[in-house]
C-alpha positions, 0 to 999 in steps of 0.5 A: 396615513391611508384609510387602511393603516387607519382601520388597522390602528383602531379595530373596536372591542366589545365593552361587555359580550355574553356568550352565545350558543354558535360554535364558530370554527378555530380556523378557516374562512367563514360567514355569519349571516343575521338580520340587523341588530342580532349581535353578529359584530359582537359575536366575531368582535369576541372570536377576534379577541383571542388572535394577535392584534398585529394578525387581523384586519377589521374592515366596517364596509359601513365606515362613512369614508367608503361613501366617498372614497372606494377600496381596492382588492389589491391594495388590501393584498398588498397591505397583508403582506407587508404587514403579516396578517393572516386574519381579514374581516369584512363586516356589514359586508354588502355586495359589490364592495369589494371585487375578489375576497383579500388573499389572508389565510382566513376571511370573515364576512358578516353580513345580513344575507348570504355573499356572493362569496363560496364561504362556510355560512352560518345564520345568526338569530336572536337570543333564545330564553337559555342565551337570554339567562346569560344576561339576565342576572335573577335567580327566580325563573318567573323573574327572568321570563317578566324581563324578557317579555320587558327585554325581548331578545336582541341583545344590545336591549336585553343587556340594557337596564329597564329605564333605558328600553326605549331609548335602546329601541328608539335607536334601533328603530332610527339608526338600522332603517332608512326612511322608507324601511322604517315606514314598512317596519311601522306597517308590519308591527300593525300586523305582527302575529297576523295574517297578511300579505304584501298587497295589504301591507302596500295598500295600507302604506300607502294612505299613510306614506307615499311609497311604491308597490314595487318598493313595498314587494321588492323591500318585504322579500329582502327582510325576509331573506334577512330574517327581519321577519317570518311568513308561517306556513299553513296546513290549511291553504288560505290567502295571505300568511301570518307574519312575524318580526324578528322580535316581539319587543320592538313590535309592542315598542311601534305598535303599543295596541298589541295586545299580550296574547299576540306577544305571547304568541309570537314568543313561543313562534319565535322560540321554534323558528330559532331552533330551525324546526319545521312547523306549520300554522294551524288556525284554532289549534296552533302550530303543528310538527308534522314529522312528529304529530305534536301540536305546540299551542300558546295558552297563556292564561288557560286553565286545566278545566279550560284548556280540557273543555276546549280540548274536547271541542277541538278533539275530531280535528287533532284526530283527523291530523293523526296528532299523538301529543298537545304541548300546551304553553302557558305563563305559569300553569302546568297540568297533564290529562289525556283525551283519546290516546292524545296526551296534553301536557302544560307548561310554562314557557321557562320550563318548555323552551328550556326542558324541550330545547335538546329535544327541538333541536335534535328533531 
């Protein structure tokens, strides 16, 4: 039996699969794009569930034969023909693996970056809180907002029970990286939710780890091309950028100092840049829409008469950035005033990412 025969006897399934908002299309070639860990093989292992099993071929590019022993586009097509299959996939695609796309009458890629490839692409993220509820099974908001801050939003850890997180981002953190990424992704958890850039990261690095500028440069631009991490704008121009990880568990999971508020914080980054809105970092304030002149500030434990206090100390400045509206984010608190034609509403994240979700998206 050849390595191809072999792949077409044993394509996986998914154990357990929880639906997810991407609409993929019926037919066609296409690509799903995502950093590591975001559920793209469980996405497509869903899509291929509804085909014929004797239509499709699942190729892991990661399979450990291919270390050893490589495969040829005209083998492939030679197999598709003699076998009838009209559906190729390619997973944990990288490039160079193969010289020309397979000749079946659809092809799909799933890959952490966008392939050479001139395919229809679409980006997979991590859970957003209405997918999250999809696994969650509690009834009670604030019950479900306490496990995803336990959780995160990768699925394979959100769908796990409590007493095995660790073990699952322990996993993740072993098994996804190679040395050296590891090393760079304990270095960005120390600056989860900070203002860095890549020549601190390296210096820093480096008095733990024997590790090259280059490398370090080369390899933070490729995680954010992944989406591994996020690099927020300023309004303000200032040295370095705030950095974020893709999720805000396994930061808390490396760097067990993190405090609540940074993982507050970055959860409510994390739900914006999910819903591909464009926002910018503004030191003091928060995060500003600019088509919109609306602030989104995380205050997790604030108060009315604090927030209201605050507000009147920061008023000449969300004037001068002509802001209309002050989306206040909290953990359970909800209140609304208005200060000089600025209207400040709060409430709890549950409610924000839900209720504010069709608004973010049509924006």
């Amino acid at each position: 039996m050849n390595i191809l025969d072999s792949l077409y006897l044993s394509a996986p399934a998914n154990s357990k699969f929880f639906a997810r908002k991407l609409q993929l299309p019926s037919s066609g070639s296409f690509e799903i794009n995502g950093a590591r860990g975001v559920g793209k093989t469980s996405l497509i292992l869903d899509y291929i569930s509804q085909l014929k099993e004797e239509e499709y071929l699942y190729i892991d590019c990661q399979e450990p034969i291919f270390a050893l022993e490589d495969i040829d586009y005209l083998e492939i097509d030679e197999f598709i023909i003699e076998n009838g299959i009209k559906t190729v996939i390619l997973d944990h695609y990288f490039e160079g693996f193969i010289q020309s796309l397979p000749r079946a009458k659809q092809i799909i890629i799933l890959s952490r970056v966008k392939s050479e490839f001139d395919l229809t692409s679409y980006t997979l993220y991590p859970l957003d809180y209405e997918e999250f509820l999809g696994f969650d099974k509690s009834s009670i908001p604030s019950s479900s907002f306490n496990r995803l801050l336990k959780h995160g939003t990768l699925p394979s850890i959100a769908n796990t029970s409590n007493q095995n997180i660790k073990l699952e981002l322990k996993s993740l953190f072993f098994e996804r990286f190679d040395t050296n990424e590891s090393r760079l992704i304990l270095i960005l958890a120390r600056f989860h939710g900070k203002r860095v850039t890549p020549y601190k990261l390296y210096t820093y690095a480096k008095e733990y780890f024997k590790i090259s500028k280059d490398w370090v440069y080369k390899r933070y631009q490729q995680f954010i091309k992944e989406g591994l991490i996020i690099e927020l704008e300023d309004i303000e121009k200032r040295s370095g950028k705030r950095v974020y990880m893709y999720d805000f568990v396994l930061p808390k999971y490396l760097n067990p100092l993190q405090s609540f508020p940074t993982t507050f914080d970055s959860l409510v980054v994390l739900a914006l840049y999910k819903h591909q809105i464009e926002f910018l970092n503004s030191d003091g304030l928060g995060y500003i829409l600019p088509k919109q002149n609306i602030i989104i500030t995380p205050a997790p434990f604030e108060s009315e008469e604090q927030f209201w206090k605050k507000a009147h100390k920061l008023i000449s400045r969300y004037q001068r950035k002509s802001i209309k509206r002050v989306n206040i984010v909290t953990v359970s608190s909800s209140y609304t005033f208005t200060i000089a034609n600025i209207v400040f509403e709060a409430m709890p994240f549950f409610e924000w990412s839900i209720l504010n979700e069709e608004d973010l998206s049509a924006i």
